[in-house]
N, C-alpha and C positions, 0 to 999 in steps of 0.2 A: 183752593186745594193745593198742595205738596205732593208733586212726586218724588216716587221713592224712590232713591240711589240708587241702596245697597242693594241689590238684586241679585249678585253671582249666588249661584251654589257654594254651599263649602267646601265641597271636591276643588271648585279654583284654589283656594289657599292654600288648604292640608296640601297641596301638590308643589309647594316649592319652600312652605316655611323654614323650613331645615337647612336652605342655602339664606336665609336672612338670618339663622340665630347665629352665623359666624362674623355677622357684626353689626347685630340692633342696636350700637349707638349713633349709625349711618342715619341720617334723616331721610334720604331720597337711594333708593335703588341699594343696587350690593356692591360690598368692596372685593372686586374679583381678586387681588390680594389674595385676602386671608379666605375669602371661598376656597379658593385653590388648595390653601396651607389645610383646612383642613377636612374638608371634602376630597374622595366621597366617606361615606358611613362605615364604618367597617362592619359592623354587624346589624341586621336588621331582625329584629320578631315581631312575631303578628301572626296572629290567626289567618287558617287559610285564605278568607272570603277579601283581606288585604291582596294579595296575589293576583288576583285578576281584576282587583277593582284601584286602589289605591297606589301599587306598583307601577299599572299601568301607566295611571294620570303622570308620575312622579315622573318615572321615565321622557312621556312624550313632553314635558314640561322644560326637564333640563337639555332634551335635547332644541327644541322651540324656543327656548332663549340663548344657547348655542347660536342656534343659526341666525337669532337677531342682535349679534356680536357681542351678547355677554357671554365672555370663555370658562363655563365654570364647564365640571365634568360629566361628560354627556351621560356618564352611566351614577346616578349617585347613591347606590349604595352597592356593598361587595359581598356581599355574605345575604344571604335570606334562610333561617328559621322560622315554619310554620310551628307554633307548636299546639300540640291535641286539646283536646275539649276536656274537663273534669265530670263525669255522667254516674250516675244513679239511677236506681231502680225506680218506678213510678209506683204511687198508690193510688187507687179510687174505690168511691164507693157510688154506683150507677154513673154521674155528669160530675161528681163532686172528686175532683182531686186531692189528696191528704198530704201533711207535710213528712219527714220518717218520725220526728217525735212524738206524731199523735198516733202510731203503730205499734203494736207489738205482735212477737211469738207467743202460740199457743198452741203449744204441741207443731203439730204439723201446720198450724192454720194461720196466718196471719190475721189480726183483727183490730178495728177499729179500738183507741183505748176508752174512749166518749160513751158508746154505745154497745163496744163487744160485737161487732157486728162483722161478718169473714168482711176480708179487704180483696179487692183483685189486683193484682201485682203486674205493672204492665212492662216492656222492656226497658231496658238497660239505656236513658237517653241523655243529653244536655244536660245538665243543671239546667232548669230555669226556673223562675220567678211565678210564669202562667199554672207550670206543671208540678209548682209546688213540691218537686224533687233535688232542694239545697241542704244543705249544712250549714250552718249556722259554723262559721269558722270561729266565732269569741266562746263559742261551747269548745270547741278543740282545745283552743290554746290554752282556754280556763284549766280543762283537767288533764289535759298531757303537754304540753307546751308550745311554742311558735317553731320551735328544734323537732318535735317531732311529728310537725303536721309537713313541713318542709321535708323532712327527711321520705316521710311515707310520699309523698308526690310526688317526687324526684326517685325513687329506687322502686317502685311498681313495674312502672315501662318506659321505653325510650323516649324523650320530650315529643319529640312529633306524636306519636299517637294518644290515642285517648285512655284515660283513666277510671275505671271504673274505682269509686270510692266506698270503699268497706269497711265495718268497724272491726271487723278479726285485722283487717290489714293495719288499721292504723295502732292496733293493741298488740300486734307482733312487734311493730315498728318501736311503741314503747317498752317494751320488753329488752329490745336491743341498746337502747339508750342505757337502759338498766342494769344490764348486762357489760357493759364499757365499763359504768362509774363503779361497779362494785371490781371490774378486774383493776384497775388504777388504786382503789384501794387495799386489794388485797397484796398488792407489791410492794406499796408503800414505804409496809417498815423493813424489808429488804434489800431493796436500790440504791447502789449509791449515789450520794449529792451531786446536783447539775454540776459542782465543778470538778469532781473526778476525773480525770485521764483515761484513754483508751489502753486499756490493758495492755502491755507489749509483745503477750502470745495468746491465742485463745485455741480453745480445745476445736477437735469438729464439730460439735452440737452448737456450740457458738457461730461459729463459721456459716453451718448451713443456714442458723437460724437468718444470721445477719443477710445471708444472699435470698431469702424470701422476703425481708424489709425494703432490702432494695429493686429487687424484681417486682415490688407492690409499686415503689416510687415511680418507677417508668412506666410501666402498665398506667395508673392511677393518673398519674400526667398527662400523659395523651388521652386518657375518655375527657377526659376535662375541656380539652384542647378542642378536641371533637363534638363536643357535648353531649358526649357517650351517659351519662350521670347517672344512669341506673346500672350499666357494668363498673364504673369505679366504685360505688358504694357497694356492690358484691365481691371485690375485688378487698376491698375496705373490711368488710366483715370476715374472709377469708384468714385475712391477717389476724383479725383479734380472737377469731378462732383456735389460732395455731398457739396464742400466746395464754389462751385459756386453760390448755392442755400442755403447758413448758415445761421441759425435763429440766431437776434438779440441777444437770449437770450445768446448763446453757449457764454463761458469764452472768451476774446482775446488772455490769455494764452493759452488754447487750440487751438483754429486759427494760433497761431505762430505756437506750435509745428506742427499740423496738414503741415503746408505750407512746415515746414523744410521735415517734413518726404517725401512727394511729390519729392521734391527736389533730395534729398538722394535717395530715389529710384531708380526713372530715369537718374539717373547720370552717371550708366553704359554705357546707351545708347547715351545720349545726353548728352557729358561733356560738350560741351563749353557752352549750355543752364544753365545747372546747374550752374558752378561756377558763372555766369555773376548773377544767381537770390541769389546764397549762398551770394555773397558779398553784392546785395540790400538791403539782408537782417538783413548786418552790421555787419556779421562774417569777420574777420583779416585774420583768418588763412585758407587755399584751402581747399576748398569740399573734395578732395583728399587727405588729409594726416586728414581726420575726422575719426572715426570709423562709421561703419554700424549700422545703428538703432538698438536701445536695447528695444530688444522683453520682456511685460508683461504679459507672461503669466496668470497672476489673469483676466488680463482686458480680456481675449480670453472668458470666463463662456459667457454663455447665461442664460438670467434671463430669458427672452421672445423668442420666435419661432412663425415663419408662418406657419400655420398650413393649410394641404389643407382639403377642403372637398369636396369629390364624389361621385354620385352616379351612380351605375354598370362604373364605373371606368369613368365617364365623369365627370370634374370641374364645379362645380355647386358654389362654394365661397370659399373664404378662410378669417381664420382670426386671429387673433394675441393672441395668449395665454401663460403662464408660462410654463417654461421649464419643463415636466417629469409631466405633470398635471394629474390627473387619469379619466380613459378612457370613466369612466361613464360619470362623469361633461362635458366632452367634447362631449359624445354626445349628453348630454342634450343643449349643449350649440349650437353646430350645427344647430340640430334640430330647435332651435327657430331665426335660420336664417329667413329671409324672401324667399329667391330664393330657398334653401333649401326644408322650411316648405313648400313650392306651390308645388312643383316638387312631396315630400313625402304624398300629400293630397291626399288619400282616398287607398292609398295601403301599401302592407305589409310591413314588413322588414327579407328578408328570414335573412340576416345575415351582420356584423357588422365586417369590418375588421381595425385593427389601427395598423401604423408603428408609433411607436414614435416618436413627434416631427418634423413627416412629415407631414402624410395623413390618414385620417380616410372614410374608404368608404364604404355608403352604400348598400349592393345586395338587391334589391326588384325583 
């Protein structure tokens, strides 16, 4: 007989292979070197159940060969992203689980498609395999595409939490895909060419438009940063909102930019969207080897502010005023609201509160 060696658990390896991929061509042990150069990790993801189990090990590992004078970095990774679970509804019928394609609507009823028989709809859980509560992702991509099963995953809820996966959601989700490529070309023959110049004066409808392109750049950059990615992609649709609904007046030169910037954006999420509208838009060279939009800071100032007004803290109007205006003029200006003035008719004002630039409210 042979005995057997290999006996560690797998928990020993997975717990430090990460300081030997900074130099597998080492025949024996690590080159603390280049461990150092590039450890530790900067970002780490993984499901929660990594976090107390795998973290763990990782941890006491680099710190245990630390103290058995290999100096790599006792803590080796910097960053930890859990992110959520993708869950759906369950079906059965008595012990027998169903997959959703073999379900349908009927009226109110859900029911077996086999038999016609009511289905019982159990919670909201996992995906898994046992429970027979998956999606077949090559059915996605087949009839809406790899762009917007990505995009619907990503702009639902914040990465950490779970996702509940719906077909209204994922058909809203193409709807907006839809809704890009047809505004990209309905500008088309209006824009002028990528090599155009920036106008030498632009009206104000230009102006403001452009300080909402760029108020998207920096918002939209930092969720990224964060990996906020379901408030960028709201933030993202905001924008193409504004550009859906563009006055005549606004520059074409601004409409191009505005469009590229859109583009650029969402191109993390939706490459193959992106590049297909970058080239409509009669760029040669890939969305991909472009730089990231260049943030103007000047254009971020606010000239003007919505300004709320309340009274004993209920929204009674709001209206549009200069940035940093002073507090009297604004409550003089308030005041001569209509819905305001009614509300304020025949009583006092104990007191007079103003946050700048937000809300002014008044205590009767």
């Amino acid at each position: 007989a042979t005995r057997e060696t290999d006996t560690l658990d797998t928990f020993f390896e997975s717990s430090w292979y990460f300081l030997k991929f900074c130099s597998p061509e080492k025949k024996d042990g690590l080159d603390i070197k280049k461990t150092n150069y590039w450890m530790p990790v900067d970002q780490y993801i993984g499901g929660v159940e990594h976090a107390v189990l795998h973290l763990l090990y990782s941890r006491f590992f680099s710190r245990a060969l630390n103290e058995c004078g290999y100096k790599v970095p006792k803590e080796p990774f910097r960053g930890l992203l859990t992110q959520g679970m993708v869950c759906h509804e369950t079906y059965k019928i008595g012990q027998q689980y169903l997959f959703p394609t073999e379900v349908m609507e009927e009226g109110s009823v859900t029911i077996s498609k086999s038999n016609q028989k009511p289905v019982e709809i159990g919670r909201v859980e996992k995906m898994s395999k046992s429970k027979k509560n998956v999606i077949d992702p090559e059915d996605i991509i087949n009839k809406y595409g790899a762009d917007t099963a990505r995009l619907f995953v990503l702009s639902d809820t914040p990465p950490e939490r779970d996702l509940e996966w719906t077909s209204e959601g994922i058909a809203g989700t193409w709807k907006y895909i839809n809704k890009l490529w047809k505004l990209v070309d309905k500008h088309l023959k209006n824009i002028p060419s990528i090599k155009t110049n920036k106008p030498k004066k632009l009206n104000k409808e230009s102006i403001q438009i452009l300080k909402e392109i760029h108020k998207t750049i920096s918002l939209v950059s930092n969720d990224y940063e964060k990996f906020k990615f379901n408030r960028a992609i709201a933030r993202i649709r905001e924008l193409t909102n504004i550009f859906s609904d563009i006055e005549k007046k606004v520059s074409t030169w601004v409409i191009r930019n505005g469009l590229e910037t859109i583009i650029q954006l969402i191109s993390p999420i939706t490459p193959h969207l992106a590049e297909e509208l970058w080239e409509k838009l009669g760029h040669e060279v890939l969305l991909i080897k472009t730089p990231w939009p260049t943030l103007k800071k000047d254009l971020l100032i606010k000239e003007t502010v919505i300004l709320a007004i309340q009274i004993n803290g209920k929204l009674k109007a709001t209206t549009l005023t200069q940035t940093d205006a002073n507090e009297k003029e604004l409550g003089d200006l308030a005041m001569s609201l209509p819905k305001v003035k009614e509300s304020l008719k025949g009583k006092k004002i104990k007191k007079t509160i103003y946050v700048p630039n937000k809300v002014i409210n008044f205590v009767i």
